[in-house]
Residue, then its C-alpha position, 0 to 999 in steps of 0.5 A: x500500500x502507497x501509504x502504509x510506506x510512509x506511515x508515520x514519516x515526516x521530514x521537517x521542512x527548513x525555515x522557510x526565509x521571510x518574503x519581502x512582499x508587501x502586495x495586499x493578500x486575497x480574500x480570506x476565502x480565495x486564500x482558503x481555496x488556493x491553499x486547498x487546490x494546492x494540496x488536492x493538486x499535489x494529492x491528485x499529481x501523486x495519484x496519476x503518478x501511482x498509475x504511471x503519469x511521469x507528467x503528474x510526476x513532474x507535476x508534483x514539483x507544483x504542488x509540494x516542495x521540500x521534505x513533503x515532495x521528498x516524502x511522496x517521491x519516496x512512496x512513489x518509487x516503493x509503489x513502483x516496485x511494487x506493481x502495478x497501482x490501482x484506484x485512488x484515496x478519499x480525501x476530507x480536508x480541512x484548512x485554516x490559512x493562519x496567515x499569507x504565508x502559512x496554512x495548515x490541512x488536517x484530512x483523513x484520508x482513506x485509502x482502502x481503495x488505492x494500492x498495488x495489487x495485493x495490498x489494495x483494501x488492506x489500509x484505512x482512513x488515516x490522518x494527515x497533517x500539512x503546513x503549506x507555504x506561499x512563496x509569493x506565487x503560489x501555495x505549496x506543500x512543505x511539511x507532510x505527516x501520514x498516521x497509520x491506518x486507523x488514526x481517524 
């Protein structure tokens, strides 16, 4: 299973370096809706990638950064050695953009439908944690926690 790989890994991102932008900030729900595309976006890259898209692969680099794109890269190359990746999780996110340049998502996500042959049906929902950046340009995913099956 692609996340019972990862279970319980995170990687703590560097500090990320103060921008220097003073451009007012959108609405606090077009911040809320960017934030969520981004991690939907990297979740939905990841899942095209588990199937065999290299573009989603690449994809990814839009979606998340740091030790969060390192984590999911990971689980894409055991998945790959594993076989062949069929369906896809059932995401429940919720967001809190904390300010304009950091949001968090707390999810539960249910994999039971998405894994490699074998071990498809095998996980459950679980929790995740994110923190998302806005690097002046866009959110992205920076730091990724995924709970064993069963956390949520």
């Amino acid at each position: 299973m692609l996340l019972l790989c990862v279970t319980g890994c995170s990687i703590a991102a560097p500090e990320a370096e103060e921008a220097t932008d003073t451009e007012p900030s959108a609405s606090p729900a077009g911040e809320e809706e960017d934030a969520l595309a981004a991690y939907t976006g990297m979740w939905d890259a990841v899942v095209a990638a588990s199937h065999g898209d290299e573009e989603a692969s690449r994809a990814l680099d839009d979606h998340a950064v740091g030790s969060a794109r390192e984590l999911m890269r990971t689980a894409l190359a055991e998945a790959a050695a594993g076989g062949e990746t069929e369906g896809e999780p059932a995401l429940d996110p919720t967001i809190d953009v904390e300010g304009p340049e950091r949001a968090v998502v707390d999810d539960c996500v249910d994999d039971s439908d998405w894994g490699t042959g074998g071990t498809k049906g095998t996980a459950g929902a679980r929790r995740v944690d994110a923190t998302l950046i806005h690097d002046g340009l866009a959110w992205r995913v920076s730091e990724l926690r995924i709970w064993e099956a069963g956390s949520c």
